[in-house]
C-alpha positions in Angstrom: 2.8 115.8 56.4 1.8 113.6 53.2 -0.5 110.9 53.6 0.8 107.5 53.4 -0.5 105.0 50.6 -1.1 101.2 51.5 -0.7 99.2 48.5 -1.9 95.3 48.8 -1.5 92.8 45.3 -3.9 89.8 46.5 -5.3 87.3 44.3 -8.7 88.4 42.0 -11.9 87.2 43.5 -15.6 87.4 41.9 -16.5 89.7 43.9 -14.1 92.5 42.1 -15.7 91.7 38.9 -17.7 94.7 38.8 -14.5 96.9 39.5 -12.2 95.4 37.4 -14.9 95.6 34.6 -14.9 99.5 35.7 -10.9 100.0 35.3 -10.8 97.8 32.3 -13.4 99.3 30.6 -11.5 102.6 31.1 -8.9 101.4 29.7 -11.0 100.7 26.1 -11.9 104.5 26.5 -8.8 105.5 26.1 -8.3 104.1 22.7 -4.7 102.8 23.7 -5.3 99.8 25.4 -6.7 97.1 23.3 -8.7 96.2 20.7 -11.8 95.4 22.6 -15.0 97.7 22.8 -16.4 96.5 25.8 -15.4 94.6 28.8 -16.9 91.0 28.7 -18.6 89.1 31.0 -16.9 87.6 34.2 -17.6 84.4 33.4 -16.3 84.6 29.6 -13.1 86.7 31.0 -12.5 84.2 33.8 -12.9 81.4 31.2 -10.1 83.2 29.0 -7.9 84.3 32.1 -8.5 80.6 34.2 -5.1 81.5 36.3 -2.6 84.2 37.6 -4.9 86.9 38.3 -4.4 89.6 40.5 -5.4 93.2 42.0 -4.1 96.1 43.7 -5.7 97.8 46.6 -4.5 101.3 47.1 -5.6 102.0 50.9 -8.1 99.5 50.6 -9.2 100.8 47.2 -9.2 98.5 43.7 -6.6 100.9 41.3 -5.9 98.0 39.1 -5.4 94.5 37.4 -3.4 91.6 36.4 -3.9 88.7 34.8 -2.2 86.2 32.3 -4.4 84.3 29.4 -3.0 80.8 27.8 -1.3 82.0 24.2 -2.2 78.5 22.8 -4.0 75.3 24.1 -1.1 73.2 22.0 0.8 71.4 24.6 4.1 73.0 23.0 3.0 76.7 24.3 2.1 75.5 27.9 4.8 77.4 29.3 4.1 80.4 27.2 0.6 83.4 28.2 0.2 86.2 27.2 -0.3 88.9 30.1 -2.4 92.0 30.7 -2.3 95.0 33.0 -4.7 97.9 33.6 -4.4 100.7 36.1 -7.1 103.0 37.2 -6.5 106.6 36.1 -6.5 108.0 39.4 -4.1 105.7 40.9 -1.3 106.2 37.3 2.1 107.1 38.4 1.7 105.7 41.7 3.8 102.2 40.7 0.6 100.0 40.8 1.3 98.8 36.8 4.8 97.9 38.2 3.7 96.2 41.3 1.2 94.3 39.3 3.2 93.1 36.4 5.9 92.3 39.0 3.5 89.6 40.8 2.3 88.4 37.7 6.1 87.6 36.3 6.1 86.1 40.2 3.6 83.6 39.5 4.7 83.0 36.0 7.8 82.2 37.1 6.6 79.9 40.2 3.9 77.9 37.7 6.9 77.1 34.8 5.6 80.1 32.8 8.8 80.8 30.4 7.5 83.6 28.1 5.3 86.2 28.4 4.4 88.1 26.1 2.4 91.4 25.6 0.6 93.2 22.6 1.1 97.5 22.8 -0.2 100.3 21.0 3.0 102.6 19.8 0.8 105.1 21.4 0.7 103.9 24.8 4.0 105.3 26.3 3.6 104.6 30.1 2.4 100.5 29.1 5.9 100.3 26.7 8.0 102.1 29.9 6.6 100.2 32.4 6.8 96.5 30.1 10.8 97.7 29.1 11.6 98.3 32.6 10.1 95.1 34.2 12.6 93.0 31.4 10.5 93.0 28.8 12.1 93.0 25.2 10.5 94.6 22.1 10.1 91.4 19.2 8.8 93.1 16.6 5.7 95.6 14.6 2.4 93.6 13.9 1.5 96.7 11.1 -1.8 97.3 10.5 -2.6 94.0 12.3 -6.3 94.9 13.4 -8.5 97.7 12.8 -10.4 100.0 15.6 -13.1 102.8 15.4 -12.5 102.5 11.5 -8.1 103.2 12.0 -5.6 100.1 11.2 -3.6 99.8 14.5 0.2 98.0 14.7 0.6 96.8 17.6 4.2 95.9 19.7 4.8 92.6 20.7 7.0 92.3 23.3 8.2 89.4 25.3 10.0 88.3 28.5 11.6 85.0 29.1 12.3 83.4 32.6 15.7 82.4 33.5 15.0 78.8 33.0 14.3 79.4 29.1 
């Protein structure tokens, strides 16, 4: 008989700092998740992520993160962040991304959030399915909009807007 999984979303505390770093940090391995080459402090990625910030426990185990970051400090964007979702490798294909980025348009939704909007690699197929399938929309191509390990990257921006938009 297969064993059954537990997933819990609860809200990010402190504490999973050094775990989140793990799975994010991961994520900047793989070459397909962002632009960043090393995870950054907690306190300069809680000052940059002050809200909306969540984890997934798979039978009591972190496999992943969720949080949303202000797109602009101009009083015109306040209903507008940009969001960001990382899944451990071992716990991919288990709905975790989906779970996560599900509670996160949650809370967006509850705090008057009306867009959200994501940057993706072409080359990262499971973030594009997952983002499509939660009601995301693909905007446009950013070509050759930033440059990592000496290779111009376009990135996908995509965006989702709330009923009340």
């Amino acid at each position: 008989m297969p064993t059954l999984t537990r997933m819990e979303i609860r809200d990010l505390r402190p504490l999973d700092w050094p775990e989140v770093a793990r799975i994010f940090a991961d994520g900047i391995a793989t070459g397909d998740a962002t632009f960043e080459t090393e995870a950054p402090s907690w306190e300069s990625w809680a000052a940059a992520h002050p809200e909306h910030r969540v984890v997934a426990e798979l039978d009591g185990q972190l496999a992943g993160w969720a949080a949303l970051s202000p797109y602009s400090d101009r009083c015109c964007y306040r209903g507008v962040a940009e969001e960001s979702v990382y899944v451990a490798s071992w716990a991919q294909g288990q709905g975790v991304g989906r779970a996560l980025l599900e509670k996160l348009i949650a809370l967006s939704e509850e705090a008057g959030i009306w867009t959200l909007q994501a940057g993706i690699f072409p080359e990262n197929k499971a973030s594009l399915r997952l983002h499509l399938g939660c009601g995301f929309r693909l905007v446009g191509v950013r070509e050759r909009i930033g440059e990592l390990n000496g290779v111009w990257r376009d990135v996908l921006l995509l965006e989702r807007r709330s009923e009340v938009a």
